[in-house]
Backbone as CSV, one residue per row, in Angstrom:
resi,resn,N_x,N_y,N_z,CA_x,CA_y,CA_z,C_x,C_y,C_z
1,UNK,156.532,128.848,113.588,156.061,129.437,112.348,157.119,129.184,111.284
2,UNK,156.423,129.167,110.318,158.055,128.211,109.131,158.561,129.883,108.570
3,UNK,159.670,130.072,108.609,159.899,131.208,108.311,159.578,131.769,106.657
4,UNK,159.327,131.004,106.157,159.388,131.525,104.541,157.590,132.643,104.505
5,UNK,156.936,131.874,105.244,155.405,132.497,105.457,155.425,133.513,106.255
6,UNK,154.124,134.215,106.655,154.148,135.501,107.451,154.884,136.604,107.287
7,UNK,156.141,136.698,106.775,156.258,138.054,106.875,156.904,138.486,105.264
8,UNK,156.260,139.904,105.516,157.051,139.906,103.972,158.354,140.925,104.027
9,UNK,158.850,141.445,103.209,160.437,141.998,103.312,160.866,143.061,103.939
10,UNK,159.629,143.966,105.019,159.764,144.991,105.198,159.440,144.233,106.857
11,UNK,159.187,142.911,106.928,159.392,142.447,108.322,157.709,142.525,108.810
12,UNK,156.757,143.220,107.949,155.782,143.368,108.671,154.761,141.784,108.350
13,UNK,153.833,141.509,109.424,153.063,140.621,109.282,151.931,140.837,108.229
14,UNK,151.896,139.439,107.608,150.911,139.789,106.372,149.780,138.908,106.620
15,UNK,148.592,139.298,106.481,147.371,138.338,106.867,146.814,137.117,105.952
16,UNK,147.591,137.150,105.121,147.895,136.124,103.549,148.824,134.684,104.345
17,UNK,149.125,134.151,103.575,150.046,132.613,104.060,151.064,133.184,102.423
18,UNK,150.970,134.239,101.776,151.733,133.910,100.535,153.675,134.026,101.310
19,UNK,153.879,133.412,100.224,155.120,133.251,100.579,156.305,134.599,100.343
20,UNK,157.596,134.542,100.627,157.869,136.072,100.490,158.523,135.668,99.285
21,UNK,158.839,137.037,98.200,159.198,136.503,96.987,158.301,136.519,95.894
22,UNK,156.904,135.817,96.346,155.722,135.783,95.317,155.326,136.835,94.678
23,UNK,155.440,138.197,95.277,155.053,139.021,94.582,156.246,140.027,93.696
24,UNK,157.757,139.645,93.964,158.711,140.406,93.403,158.807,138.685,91.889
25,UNK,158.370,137.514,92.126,158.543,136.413,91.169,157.218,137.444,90.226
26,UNK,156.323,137.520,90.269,155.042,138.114,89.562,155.235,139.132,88.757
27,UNK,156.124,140.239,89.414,156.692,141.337,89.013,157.607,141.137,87.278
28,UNK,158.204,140.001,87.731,159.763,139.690,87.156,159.001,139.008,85.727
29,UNK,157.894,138.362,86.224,157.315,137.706,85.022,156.876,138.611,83.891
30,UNK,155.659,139.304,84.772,154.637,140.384,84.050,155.681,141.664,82.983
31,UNK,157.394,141.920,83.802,158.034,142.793,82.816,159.136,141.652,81.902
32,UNK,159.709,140.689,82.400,159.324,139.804,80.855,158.563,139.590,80.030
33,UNK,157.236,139.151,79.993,156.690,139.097,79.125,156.139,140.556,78.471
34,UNK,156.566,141.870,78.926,156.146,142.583,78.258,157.311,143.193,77.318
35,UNK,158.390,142.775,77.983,159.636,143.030,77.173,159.562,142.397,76.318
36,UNK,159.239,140.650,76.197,159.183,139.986,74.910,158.081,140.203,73.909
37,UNK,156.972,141.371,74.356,155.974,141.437,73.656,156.481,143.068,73.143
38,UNK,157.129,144.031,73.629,157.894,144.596,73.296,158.758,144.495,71.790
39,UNK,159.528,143.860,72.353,161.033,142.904,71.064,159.956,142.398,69.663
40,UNK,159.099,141.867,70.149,157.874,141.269,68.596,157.281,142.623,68.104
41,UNK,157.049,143.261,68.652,156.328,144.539,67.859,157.397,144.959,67.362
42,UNK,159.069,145.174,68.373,160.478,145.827,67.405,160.348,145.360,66.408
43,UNK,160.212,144.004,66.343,160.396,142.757,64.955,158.915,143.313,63.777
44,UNK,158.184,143.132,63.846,157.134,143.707,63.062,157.410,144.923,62.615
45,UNK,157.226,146.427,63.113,157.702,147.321,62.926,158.883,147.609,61.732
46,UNK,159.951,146.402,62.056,160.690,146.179,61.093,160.661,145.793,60.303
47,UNK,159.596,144.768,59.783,159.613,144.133,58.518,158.762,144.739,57.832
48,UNK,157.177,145.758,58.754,156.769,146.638,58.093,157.837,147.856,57.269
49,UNK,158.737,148.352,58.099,159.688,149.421,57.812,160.368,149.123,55.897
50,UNK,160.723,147.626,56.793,161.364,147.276,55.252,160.461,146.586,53.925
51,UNK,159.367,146.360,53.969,158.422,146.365,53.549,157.849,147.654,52.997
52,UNK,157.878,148.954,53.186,157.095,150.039,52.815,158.799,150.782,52.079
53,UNK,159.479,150.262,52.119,160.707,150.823,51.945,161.208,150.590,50.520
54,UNK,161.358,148.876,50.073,161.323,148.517,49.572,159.779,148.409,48.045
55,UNK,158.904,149.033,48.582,157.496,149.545,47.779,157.821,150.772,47.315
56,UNK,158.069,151.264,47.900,158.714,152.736,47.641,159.950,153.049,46.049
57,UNK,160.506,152.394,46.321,161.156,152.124,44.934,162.632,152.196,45.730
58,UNK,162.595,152.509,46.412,164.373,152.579,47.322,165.145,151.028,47.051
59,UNK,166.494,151.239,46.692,166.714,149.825,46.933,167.111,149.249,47.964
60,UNK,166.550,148.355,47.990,166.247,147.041,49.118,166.726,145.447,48.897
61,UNK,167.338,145.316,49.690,167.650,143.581,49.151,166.610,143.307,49.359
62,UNK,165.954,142.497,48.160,165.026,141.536,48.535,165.099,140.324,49.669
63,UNK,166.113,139.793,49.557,166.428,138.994,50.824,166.394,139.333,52.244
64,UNK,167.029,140.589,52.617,166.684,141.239,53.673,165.228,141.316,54.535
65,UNK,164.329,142.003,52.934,162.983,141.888,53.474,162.229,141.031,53.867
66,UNK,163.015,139.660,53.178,162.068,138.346,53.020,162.271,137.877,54.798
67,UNK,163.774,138.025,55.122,164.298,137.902,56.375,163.791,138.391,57.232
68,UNK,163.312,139.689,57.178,162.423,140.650,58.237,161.462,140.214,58.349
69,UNK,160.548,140.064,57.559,159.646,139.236,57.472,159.204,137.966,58.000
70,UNK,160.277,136.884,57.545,160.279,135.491,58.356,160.487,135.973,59.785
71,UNK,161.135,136.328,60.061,161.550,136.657,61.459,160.703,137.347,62.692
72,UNK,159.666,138.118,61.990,158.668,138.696,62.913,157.856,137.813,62.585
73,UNK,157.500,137.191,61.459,156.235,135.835,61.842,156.497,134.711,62.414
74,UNK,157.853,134.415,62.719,158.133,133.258,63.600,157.903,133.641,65.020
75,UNK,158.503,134.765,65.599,158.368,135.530,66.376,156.691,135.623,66.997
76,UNK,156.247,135.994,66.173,154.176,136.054,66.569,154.118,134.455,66.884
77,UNK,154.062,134.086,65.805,153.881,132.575,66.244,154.208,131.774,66.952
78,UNK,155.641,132.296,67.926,155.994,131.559,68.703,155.010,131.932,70.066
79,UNK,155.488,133.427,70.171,154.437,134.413,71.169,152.887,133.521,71.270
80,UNK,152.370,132.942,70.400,150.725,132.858,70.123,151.032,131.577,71.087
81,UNK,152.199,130.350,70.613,152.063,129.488,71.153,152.600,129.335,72.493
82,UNK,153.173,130.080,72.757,153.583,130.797,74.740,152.222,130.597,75.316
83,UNK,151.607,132.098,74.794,150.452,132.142,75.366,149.587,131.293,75.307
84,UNK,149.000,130.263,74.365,148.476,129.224,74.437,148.354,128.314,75.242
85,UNK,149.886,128.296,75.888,150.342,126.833,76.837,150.276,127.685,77.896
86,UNK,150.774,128.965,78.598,149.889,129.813,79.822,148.485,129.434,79.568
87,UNK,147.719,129.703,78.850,146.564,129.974,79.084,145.637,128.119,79.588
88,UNK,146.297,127.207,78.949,146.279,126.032,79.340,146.651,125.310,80.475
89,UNK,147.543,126.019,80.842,148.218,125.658,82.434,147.053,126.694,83.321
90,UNK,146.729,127.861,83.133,146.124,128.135,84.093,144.452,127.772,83.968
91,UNK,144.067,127.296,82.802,142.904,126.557,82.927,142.698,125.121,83.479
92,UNK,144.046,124.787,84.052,144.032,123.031,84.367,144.397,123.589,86.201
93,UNK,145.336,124.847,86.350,144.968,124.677,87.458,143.649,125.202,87.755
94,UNK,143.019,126.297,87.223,141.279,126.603,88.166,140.996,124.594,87.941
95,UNK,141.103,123.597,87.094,140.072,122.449,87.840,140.218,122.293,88.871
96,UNK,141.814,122.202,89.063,142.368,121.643,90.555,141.488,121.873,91.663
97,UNK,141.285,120.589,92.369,140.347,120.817,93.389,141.025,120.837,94.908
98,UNK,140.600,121.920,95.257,141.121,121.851,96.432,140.930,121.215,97.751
């Protein structure tokens, strides 16, 4: 039996072939990407913040805001195009024929 299959970390037999690992790799992903989806809302939040701040009549560098600003829309946009290329990789593997 190849050792990486059958059992998972608690030694017990699993009726799956997944490998051990697969489900703590899944884990590791799913709270990255929610941390980085996390950090983009920090970023938004902020440029809203300084955005309603700066309306307000408070002074505000304008530059600052413009910065907050660029920075959470690069941010989305990068996020959009992450998910894009996931969502493309896992539509090329369902063709894969098995």
């Amino acid at each position: 039996m190849n050792p990486i299959y059958g059992l998972n970390p608690t030694g017990d037999r699993r009726s799956s072939m997944e490998p051990v690992g697969r489900r703590e790799e899944a884990a590791g992903f799913k709270e990255s990407l929610a941390q980085t989806v996390r950090e983009i809302d920090g970023l938004q939040k902020e440029a809203n913040q300084a955005i309603e701040t700066m309306a307000a009549g408070e002074p505000k560098d304008v530059h600052e805001v413009m910065i907050a600003m660029e920075k959470a829309g690069i941010s989305l946009r990068l996020m959009v195009q992450v998910r894009n290329k996931i969502i493309t990789a896992y539509e090329e593997i369902m063709r894969l024929q098995v």
